[in-house]
KEKE-3310 file (N, C-alpha, C; in steps of 0.2 Angstrom, whole numbers, plus 5000, padded with zeros to 4 digits):
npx = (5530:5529:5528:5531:5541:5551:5555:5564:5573:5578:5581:5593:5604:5607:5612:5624:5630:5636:5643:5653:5660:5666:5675:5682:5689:5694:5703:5712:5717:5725:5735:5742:5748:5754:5764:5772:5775:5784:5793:5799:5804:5814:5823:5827:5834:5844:5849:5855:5863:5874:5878:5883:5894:5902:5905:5910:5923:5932:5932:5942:5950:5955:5960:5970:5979:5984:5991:6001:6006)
npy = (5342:5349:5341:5349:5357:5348:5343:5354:5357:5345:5346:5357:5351:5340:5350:5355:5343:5340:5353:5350:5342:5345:5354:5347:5340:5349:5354:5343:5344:5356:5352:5342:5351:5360:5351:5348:5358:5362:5352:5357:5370:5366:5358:5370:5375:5366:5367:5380:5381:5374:5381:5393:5387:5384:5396:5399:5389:5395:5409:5404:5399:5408:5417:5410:5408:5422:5423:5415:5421)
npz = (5490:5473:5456:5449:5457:5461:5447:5443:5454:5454:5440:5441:5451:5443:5431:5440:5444:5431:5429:5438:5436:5422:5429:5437:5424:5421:5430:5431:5417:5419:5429:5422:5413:5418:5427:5413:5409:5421:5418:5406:5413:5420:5410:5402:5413:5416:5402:5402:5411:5409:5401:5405:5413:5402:5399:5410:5407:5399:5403:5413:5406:5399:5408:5412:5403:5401:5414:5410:5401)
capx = (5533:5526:5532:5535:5547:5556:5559:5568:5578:5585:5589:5599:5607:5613:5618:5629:5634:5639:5647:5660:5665:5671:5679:5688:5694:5699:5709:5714:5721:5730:5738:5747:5750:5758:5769:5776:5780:5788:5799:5802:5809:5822:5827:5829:5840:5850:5853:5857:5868:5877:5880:5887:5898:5904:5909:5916:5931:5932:5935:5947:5956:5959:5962:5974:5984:5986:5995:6005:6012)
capy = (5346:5346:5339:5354:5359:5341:5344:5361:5354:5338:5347:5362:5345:5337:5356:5357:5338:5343:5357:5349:5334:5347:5358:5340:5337:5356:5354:5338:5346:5359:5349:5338:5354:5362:5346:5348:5365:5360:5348:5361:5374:5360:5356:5374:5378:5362:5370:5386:5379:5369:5386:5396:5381:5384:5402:5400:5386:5400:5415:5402:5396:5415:5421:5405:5410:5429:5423:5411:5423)
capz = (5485:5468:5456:5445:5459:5460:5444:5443:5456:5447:5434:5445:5454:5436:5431:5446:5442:5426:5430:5444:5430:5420:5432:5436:5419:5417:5433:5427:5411:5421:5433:5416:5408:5425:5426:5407:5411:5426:5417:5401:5415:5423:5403:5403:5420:5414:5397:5405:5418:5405:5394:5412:5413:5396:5399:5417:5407:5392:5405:5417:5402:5396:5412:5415:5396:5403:5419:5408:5394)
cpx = (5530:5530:5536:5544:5553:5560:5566:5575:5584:5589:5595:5604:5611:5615:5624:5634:5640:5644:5655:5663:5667:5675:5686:5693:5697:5705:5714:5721:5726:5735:5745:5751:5755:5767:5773:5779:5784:5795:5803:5805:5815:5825:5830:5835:5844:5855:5859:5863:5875:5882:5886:5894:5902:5908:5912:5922:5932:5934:5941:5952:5960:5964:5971:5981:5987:5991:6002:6010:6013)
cpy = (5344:5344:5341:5357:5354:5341:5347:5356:5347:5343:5353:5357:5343:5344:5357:5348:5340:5348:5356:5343:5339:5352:5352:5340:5343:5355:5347:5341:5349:5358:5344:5345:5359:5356:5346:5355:5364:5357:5353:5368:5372:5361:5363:5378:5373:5365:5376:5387:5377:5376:5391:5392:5382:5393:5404:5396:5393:5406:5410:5400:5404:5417:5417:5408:5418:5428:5421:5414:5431)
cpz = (5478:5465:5449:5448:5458:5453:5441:5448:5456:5443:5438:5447:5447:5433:5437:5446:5438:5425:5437:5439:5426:5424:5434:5432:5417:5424:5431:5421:5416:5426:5430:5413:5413:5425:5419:5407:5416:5420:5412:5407:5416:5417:5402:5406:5416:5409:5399:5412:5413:5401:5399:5411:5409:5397:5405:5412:5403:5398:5410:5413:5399:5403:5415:5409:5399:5408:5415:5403:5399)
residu = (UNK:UNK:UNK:UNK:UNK:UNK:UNK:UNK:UNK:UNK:UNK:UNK:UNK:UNK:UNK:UNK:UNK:UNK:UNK:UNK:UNK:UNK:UNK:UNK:UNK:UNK:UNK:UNK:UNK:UNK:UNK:UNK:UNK:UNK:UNK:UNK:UNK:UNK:UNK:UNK:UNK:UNK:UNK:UNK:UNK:UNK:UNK:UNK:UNK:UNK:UNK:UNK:UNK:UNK:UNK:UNK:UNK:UNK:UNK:UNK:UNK:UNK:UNK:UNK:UNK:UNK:UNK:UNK:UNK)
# end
């Protein structure tokens, strides 16, 4: 092999390094940034759960006062 080609093919080898260490860190990122989405939907459903909750006593407290008068 000479050692023009030996070259070429290092460097393809460390462009292809190169290119898998960032594909890492980019999945990296999107695997942290998936997980904080994660948590800010739960924080979400909680709130949202919480507010339902709030308009089921509000309709059983009305519908309880209607029975009563």
């Amino acid at each position: 092999m000479s050692i023009e080609l030996f070259n070429q093919l290092e460097q393809k080898v460390a462009s292809a390094v190169e290119a898998l260490e960032l594909m890492k860190m980019e999945a990296e990122e999107l695997r942290e940034e998936n997980t904080r989405l994660k948590q800010e939907r739960e924080d979400w459903e909680r709130r949202l759960s919480a507010l339902l909750g709030k308009f089921d006593d509000v309709e059983t407290g009305s519908t309880a006062e209607q029975q009563a008068g």
